[in-house]
N, CA, C and O atoms as CSV, one atom per row, in Angstrom:
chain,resi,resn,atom,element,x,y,z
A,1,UNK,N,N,0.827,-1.199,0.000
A,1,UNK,CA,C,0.000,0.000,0.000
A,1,UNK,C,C,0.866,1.255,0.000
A,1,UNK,O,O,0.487,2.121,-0.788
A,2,UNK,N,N,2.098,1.568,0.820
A,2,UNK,CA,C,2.995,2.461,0.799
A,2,UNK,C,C,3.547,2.945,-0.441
A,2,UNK,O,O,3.785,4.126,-0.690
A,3,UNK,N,N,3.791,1.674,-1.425
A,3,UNK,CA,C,4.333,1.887,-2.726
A,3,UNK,C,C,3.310,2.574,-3.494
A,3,UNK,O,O,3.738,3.403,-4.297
A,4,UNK,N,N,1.681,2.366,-3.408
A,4,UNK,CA,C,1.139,3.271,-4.007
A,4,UNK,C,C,0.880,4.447,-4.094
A,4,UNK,O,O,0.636,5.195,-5.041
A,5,UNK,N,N,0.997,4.647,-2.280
A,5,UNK,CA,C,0.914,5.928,-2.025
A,5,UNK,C,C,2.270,7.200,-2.033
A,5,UNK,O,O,2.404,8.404,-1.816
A,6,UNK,N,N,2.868,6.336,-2.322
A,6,UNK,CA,C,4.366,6.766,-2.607
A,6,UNK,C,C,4.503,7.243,-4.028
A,6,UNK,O,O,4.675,8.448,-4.211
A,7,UNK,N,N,4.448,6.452,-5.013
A,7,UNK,CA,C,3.623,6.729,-6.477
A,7,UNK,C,C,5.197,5.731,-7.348
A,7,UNK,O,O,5.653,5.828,-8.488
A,8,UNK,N,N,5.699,4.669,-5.920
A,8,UNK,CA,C,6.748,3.729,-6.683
A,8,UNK,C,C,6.062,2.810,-7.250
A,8,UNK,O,O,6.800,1.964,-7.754
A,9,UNK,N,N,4.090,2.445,-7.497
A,9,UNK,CA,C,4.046,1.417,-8.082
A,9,UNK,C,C,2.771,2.152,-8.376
A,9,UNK,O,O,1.937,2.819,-7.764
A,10,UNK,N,N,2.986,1.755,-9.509
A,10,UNK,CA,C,1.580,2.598,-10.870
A,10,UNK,C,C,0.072,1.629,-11.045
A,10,UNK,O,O,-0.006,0.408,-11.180
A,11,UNK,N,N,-0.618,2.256,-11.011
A,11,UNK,CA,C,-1.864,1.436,-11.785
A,11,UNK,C,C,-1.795,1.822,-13.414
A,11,UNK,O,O,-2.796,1.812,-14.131
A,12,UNK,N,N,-1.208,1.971,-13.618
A,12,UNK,CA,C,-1.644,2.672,-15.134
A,12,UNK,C,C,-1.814,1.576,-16.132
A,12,UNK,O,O,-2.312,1.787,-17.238
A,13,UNK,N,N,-1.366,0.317,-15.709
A,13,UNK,CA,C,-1.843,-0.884,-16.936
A,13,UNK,C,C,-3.050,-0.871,-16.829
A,13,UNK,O,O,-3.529,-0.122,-17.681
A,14,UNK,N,N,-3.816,-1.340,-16.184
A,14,UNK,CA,C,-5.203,-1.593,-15.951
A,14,UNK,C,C,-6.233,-0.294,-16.333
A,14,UNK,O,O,-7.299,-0.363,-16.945
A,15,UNK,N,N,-5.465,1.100,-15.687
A,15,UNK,CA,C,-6.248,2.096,-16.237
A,15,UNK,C,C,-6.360,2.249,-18.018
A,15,UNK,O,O,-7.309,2.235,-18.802
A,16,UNK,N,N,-4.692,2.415,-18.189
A,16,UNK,CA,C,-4.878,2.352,-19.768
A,16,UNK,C,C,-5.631,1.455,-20.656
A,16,UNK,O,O,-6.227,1.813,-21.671
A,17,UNK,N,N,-5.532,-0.105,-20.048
A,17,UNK,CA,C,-6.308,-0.570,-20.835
A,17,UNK,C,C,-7.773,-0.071,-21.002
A,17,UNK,O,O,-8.405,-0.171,-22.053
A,18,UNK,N,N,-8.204,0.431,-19.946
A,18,UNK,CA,C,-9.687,0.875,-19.670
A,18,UNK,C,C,-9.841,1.676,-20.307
A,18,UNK,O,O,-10.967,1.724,-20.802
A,19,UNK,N,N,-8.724,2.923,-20.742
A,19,UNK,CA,C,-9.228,4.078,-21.590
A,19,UNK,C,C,-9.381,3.607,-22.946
A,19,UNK,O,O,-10.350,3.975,-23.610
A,20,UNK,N,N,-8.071,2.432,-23.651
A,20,UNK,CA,C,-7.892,2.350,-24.572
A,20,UNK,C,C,-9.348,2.079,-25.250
A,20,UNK,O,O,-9.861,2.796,-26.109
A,21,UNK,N,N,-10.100,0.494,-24.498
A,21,UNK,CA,C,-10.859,0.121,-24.839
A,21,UNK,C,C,-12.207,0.894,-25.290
A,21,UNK,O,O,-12.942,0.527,-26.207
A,22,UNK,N,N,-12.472,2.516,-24.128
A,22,UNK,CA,C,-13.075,3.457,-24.228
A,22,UNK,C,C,-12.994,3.783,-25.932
A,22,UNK,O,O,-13.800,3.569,-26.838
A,23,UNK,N,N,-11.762,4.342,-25.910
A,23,UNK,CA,C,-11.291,4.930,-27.274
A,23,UNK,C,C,-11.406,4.224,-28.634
A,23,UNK,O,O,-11.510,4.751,-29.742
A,24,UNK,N,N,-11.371,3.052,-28.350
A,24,UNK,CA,C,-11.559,1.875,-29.690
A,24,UNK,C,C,-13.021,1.737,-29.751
A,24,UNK,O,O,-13.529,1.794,-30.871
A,25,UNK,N,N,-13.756,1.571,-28.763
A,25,UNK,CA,C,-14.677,0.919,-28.906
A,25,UNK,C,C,-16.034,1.979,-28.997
A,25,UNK,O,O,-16.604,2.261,-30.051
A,26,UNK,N,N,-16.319,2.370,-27.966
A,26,UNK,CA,C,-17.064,3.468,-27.134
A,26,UNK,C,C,-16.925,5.079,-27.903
A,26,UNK,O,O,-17.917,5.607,-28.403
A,27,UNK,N,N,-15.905,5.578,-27.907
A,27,UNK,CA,C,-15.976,6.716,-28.686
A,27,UNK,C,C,-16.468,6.649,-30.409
A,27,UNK,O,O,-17.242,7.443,-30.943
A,28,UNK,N,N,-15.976,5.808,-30.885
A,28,UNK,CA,C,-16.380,5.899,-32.537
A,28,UNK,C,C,-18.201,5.759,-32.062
A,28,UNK,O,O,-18.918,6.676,-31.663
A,29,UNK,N,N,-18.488,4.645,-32.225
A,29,UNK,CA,C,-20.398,4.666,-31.731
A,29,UNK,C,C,-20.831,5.437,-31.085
A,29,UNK,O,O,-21.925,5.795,-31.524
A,30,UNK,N,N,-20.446,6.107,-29.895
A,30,UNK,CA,C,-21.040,7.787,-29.515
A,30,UNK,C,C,-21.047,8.161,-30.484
A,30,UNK,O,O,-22.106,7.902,-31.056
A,31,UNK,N,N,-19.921,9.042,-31.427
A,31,UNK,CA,C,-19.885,9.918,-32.206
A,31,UNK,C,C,-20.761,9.402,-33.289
A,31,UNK,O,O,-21.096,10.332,-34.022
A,32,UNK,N,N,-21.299,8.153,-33.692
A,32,UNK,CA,C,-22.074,7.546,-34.966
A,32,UNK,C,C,-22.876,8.280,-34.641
A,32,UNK,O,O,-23.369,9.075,-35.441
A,33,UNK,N,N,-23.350,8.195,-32.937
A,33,UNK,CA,C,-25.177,8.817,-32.336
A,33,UNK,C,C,-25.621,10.107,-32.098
A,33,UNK,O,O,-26.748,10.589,-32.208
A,34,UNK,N,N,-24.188,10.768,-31.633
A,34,UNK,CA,C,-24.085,11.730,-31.679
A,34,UNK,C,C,-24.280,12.478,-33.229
A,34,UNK,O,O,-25.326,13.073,-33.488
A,35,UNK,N,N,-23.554,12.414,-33.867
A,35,UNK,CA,C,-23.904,12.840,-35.556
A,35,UNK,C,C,-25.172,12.994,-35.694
A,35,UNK,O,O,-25.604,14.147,-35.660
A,36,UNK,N,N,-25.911,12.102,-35.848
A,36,UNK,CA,C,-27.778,12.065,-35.741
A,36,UNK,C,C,-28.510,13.300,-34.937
A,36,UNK,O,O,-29.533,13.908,-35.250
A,37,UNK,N,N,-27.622,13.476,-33.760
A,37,UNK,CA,C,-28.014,14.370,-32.705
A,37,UNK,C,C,-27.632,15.826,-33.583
A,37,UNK,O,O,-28.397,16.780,-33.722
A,38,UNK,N,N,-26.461,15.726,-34.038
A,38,UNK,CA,C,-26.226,17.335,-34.615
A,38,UNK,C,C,-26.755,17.308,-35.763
A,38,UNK,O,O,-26.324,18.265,-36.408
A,39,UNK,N,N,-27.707,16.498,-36.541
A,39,UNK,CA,C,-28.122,16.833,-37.995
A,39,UNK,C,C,-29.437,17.097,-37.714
A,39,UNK,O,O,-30.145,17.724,-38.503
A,40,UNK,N,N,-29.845,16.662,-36.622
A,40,UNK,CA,C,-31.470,17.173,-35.829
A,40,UNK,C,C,-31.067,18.819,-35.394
A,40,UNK,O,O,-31.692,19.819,-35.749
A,41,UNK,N,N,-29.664,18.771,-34.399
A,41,UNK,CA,C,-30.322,20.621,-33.658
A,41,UNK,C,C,-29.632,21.407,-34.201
A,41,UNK,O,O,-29.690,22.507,-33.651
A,42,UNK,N,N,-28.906,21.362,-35.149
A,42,UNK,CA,C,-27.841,22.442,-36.077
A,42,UNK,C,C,-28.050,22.247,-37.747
A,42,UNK,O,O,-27.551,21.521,-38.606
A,43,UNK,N,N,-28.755,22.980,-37.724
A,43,UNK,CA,C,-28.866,23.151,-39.096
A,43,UNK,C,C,-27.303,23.370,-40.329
A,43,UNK,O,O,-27.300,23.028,-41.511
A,44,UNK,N,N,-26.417,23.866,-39.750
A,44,UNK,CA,C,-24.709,24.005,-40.557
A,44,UNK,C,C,-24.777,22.495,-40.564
A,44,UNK,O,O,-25.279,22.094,-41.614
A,45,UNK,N,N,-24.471,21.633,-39.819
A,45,UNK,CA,C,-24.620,20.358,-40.181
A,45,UNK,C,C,-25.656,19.307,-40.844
A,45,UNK,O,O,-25.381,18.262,-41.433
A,46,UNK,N,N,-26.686,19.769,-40.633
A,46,UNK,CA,C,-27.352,18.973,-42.219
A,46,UNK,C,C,-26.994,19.482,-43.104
A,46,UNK,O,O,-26.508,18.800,-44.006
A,47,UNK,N,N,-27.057,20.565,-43.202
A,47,UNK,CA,C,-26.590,21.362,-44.640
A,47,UNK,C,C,-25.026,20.551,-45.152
A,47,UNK,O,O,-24.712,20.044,-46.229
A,48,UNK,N,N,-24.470,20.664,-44.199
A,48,UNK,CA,C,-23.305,19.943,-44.761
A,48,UNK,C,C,-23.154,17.928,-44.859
A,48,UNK,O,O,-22.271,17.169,-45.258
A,49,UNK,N,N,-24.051,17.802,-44.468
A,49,UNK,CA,C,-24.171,16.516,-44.501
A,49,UNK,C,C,-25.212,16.461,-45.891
A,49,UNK,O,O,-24.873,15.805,-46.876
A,50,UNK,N,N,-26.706,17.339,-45.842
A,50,UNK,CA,C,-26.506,17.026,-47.401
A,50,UNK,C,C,-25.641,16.960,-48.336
A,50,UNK,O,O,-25.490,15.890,-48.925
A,51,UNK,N,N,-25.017,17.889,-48.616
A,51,UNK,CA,C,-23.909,18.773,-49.313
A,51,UNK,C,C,-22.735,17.295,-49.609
A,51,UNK,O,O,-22.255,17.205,-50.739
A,52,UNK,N,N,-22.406,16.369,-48.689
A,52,UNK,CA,C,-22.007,15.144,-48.844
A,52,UNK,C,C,-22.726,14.173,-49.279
A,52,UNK,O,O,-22.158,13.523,-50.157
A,53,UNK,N,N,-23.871,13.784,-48.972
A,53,UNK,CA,C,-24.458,12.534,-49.205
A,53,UNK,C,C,-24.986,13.052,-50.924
A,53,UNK,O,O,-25.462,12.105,-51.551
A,54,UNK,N,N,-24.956,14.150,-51.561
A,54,UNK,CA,C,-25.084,14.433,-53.006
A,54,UNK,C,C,-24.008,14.088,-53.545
A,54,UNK,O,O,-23.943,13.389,-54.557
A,55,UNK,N,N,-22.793,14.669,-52.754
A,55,UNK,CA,C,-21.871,14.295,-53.535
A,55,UNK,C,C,-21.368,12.847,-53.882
A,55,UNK,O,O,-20.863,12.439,-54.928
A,56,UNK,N,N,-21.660,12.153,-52.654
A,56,UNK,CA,C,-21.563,10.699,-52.733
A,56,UNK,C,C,-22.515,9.974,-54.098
A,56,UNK,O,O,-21.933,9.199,-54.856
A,57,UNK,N,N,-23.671,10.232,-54.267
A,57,UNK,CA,C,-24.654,10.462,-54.547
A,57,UNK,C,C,-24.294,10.165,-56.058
A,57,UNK,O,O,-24.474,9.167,-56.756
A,58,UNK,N,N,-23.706,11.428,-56.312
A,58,UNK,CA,C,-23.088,11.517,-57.569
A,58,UNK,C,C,-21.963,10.911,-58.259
A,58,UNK,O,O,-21.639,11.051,-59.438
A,59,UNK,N,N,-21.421,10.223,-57.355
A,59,UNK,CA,C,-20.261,8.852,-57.910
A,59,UNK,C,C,-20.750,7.514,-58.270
A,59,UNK,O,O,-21.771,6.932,-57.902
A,60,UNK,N,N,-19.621,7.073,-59.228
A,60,UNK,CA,C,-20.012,5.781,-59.525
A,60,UNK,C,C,-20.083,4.847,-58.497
A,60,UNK,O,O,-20.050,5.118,-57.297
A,61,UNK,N,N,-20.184,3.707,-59.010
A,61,UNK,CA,C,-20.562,2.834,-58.468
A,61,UNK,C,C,-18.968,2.222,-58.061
A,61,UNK,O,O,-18.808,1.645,-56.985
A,62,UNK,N,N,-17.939,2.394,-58.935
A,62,UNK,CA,C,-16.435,2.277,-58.693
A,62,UNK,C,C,-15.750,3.410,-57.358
A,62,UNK,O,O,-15.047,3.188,-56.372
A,63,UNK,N,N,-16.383,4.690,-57.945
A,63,UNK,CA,C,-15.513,5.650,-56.842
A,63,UNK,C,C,-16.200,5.348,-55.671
A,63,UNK,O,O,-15.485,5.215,-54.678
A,64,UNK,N,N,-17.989,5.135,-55.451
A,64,UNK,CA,C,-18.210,4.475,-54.053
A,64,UNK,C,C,-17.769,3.179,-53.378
A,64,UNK,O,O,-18.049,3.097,-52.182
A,65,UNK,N,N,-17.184,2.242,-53.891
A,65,UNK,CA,C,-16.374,1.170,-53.305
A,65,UNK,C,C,-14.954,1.812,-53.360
A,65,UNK,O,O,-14.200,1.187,-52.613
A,66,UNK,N,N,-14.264,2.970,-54.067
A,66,UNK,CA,C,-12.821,2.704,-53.517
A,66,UNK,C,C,-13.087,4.036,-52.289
A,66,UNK,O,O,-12.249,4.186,-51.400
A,67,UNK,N,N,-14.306,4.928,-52.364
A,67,UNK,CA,C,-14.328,5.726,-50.887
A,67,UNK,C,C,-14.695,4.635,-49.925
A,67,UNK,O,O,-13.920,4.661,-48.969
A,68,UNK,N,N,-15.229,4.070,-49.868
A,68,UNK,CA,C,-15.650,3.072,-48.577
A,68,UNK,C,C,-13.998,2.152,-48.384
A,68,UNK,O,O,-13.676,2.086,-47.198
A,69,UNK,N,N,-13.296,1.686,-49.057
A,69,UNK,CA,C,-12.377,0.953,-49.018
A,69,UNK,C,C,-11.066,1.938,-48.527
A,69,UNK,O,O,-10.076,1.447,-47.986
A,70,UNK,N,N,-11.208,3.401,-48.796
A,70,UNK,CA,C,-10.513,4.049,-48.355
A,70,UNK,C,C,-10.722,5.041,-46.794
A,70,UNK,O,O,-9.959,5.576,-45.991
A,71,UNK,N,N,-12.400,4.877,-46.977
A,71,UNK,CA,C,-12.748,5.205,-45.632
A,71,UNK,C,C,-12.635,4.067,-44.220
A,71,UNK,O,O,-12.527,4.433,-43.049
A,72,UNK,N,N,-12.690,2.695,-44.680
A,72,UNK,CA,C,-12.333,1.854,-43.726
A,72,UNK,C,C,-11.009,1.926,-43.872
A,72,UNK,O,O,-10.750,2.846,-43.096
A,73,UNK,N,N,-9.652,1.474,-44.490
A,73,UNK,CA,C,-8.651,1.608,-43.816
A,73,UNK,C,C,-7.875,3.059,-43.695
A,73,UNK,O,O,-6.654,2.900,-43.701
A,74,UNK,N,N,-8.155,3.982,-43.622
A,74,UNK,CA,C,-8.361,5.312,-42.323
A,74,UNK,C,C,-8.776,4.533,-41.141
A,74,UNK,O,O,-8.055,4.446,-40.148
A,75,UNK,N,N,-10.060,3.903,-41.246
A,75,UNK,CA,C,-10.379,4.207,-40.088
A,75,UNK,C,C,-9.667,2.820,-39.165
A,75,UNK,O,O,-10.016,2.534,-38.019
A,76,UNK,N,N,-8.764,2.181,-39.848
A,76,UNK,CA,C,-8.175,0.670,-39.357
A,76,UNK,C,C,-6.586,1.233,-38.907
A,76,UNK,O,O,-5.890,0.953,-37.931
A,77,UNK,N,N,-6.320,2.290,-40.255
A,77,UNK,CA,C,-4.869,3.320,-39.818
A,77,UNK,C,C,-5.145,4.024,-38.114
A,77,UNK,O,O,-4.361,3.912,-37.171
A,78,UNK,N,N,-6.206,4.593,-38.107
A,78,UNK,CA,C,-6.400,5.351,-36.840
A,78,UNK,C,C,-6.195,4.552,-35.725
A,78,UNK,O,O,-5.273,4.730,-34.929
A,79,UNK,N,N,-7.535,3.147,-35.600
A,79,UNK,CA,C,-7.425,2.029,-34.741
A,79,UNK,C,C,-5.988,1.577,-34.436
A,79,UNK,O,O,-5.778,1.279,-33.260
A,80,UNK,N,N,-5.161,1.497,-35.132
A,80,UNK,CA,C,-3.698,0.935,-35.372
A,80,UNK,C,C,-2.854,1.928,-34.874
A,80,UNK,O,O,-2.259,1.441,-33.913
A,81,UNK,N,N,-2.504,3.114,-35.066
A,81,UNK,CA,C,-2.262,4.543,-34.394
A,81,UNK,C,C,-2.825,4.606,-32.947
A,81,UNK,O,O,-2.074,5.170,-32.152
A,82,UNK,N,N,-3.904,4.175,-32.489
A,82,UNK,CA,C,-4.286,4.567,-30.638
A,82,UNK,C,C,-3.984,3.767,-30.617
A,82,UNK,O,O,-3.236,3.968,-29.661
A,83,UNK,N,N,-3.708,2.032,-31.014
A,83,UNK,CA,C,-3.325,0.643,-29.977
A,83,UNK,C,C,-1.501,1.259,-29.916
A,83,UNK,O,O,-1.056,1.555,-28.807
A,84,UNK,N,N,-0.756,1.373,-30.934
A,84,UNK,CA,C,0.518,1.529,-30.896
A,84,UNK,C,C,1.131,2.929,-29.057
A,84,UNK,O,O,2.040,3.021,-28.233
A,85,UNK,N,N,0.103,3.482,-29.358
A,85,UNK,CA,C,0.162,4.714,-28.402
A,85,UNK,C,C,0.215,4.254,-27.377
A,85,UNK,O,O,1.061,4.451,-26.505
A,86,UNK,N,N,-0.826,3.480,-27.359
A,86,UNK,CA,C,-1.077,2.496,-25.498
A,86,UNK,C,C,-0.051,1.791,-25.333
A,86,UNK,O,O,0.727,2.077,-24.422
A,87,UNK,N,N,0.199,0.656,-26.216
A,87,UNK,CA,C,1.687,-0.036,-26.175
A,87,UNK,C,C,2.587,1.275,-25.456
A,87,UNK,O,O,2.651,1.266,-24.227
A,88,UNK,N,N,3.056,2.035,-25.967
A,88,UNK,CA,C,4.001,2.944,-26.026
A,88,UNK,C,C,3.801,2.711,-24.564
A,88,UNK,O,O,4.392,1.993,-23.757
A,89,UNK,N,N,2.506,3.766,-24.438
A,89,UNK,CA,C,2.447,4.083,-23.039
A,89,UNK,C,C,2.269,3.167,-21.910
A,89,UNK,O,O,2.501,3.557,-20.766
A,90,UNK,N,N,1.911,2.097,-22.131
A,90,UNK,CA,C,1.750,0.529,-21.264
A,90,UNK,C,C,3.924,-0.089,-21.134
A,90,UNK,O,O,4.535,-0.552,-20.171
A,91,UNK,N,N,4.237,0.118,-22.065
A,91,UNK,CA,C,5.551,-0.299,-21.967
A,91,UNK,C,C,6.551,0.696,-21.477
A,91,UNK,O,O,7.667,0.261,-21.194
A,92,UNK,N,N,6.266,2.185,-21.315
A,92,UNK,CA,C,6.996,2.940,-20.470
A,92,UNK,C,C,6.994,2.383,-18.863
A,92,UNK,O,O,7.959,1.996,-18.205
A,93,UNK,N,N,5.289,2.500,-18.390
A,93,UNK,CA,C,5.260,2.238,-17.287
A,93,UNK,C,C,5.580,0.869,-16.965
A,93,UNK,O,O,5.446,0.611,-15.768
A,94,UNK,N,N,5.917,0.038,-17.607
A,94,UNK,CA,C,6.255,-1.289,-17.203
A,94,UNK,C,C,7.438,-1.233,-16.798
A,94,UNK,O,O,7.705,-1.702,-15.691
A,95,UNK,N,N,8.719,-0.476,-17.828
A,95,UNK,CA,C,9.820,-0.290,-17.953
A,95,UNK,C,C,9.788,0.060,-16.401
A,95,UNK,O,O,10.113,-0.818,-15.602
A,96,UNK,N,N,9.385,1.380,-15.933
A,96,UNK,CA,C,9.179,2.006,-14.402
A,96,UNK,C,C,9.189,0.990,-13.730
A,96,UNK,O,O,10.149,0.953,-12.961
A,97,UNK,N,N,8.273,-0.190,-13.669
A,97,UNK,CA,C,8.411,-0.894,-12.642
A,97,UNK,C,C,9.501,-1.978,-12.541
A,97,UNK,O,O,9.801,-2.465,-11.451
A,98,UNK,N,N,10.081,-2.344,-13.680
A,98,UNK,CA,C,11.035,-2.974,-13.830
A,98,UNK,C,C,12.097,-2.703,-13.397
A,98,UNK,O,O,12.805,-3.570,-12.885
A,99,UNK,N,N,12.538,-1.194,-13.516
A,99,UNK,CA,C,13.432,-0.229,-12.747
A,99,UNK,C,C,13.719,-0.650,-11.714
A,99,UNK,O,O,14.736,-1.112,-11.195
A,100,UNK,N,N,12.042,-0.322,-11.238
A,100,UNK,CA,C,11.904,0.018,-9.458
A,100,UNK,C,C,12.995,-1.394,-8.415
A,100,UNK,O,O,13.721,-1.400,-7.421
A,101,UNK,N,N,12.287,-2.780,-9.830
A,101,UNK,CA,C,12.617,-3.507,-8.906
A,101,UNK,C,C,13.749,-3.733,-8.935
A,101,UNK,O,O,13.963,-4.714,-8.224
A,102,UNK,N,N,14.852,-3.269,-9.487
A,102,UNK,CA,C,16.103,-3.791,-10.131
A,102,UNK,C,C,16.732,-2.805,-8.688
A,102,UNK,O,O,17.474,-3.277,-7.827
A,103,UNK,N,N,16.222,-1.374,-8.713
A,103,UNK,CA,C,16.401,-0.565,-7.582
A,103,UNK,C,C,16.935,-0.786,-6.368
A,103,UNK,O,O,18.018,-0.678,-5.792
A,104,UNK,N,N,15.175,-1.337,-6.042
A,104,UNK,CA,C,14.913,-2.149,-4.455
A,104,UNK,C,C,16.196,-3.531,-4.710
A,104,UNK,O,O,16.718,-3.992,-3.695
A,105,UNK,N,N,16.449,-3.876,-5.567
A,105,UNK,CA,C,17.401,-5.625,-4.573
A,105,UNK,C,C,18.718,-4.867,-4.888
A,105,UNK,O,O,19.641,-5.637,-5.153
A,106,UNK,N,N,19.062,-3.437,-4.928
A,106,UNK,CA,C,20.744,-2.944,-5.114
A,106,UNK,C,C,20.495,-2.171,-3.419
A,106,UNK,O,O,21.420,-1.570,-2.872
């Protein structure tokens, strides 16, 4: 308990995973519901969401499979970009504790 309160031993695996999962999972589907929500009370955003779904609208049947094929891997680049981050940040603090203990038996 001392070590935690000391701040020589981290929770941050367990937290990070918790945010990560937030961030992968949880944030994209808010924002799907959310969207719906701003094309109902802001009119700049339907307008601009028409203003897209014409333009979509207006492509073939080729340029709408290579936007969808280019809009999913964006959105697999992004997914791939926040897991690498967590790593990052999951393997700093590990490093920390690895330290610590190399520390404590000198």
């Amino acid at each position: 308990m001392w070590d935690f309160l000391t701040f020589n031993s981290f929770i941050t695996q367990d937290v990070l995973l918790f945010f990560y999962y937030i961030g992968a999972l949880v944030i994209p589907i808010t924002l799907y519901y959310f969207r719906d929500y701003l094309m109902k009370n802001f009119s700049l955003f339907k307008t601009v969401n028409d203003k897209v779904k014409d333009f979509y609208i207006s492509l073939s049947a080729t340029e709408q499979k290579v936007f969808w094929i280019t809009f999913i891997t964006l959105f697999l680049c992004m997914e791939l970009c926040w897991r690498m981050i967590f790593e990052a940040m999951i393997g700093y603090f590990d490093m920390h504790d690895y330290l610590y203990e190399i520390s404590k038996k000198m």
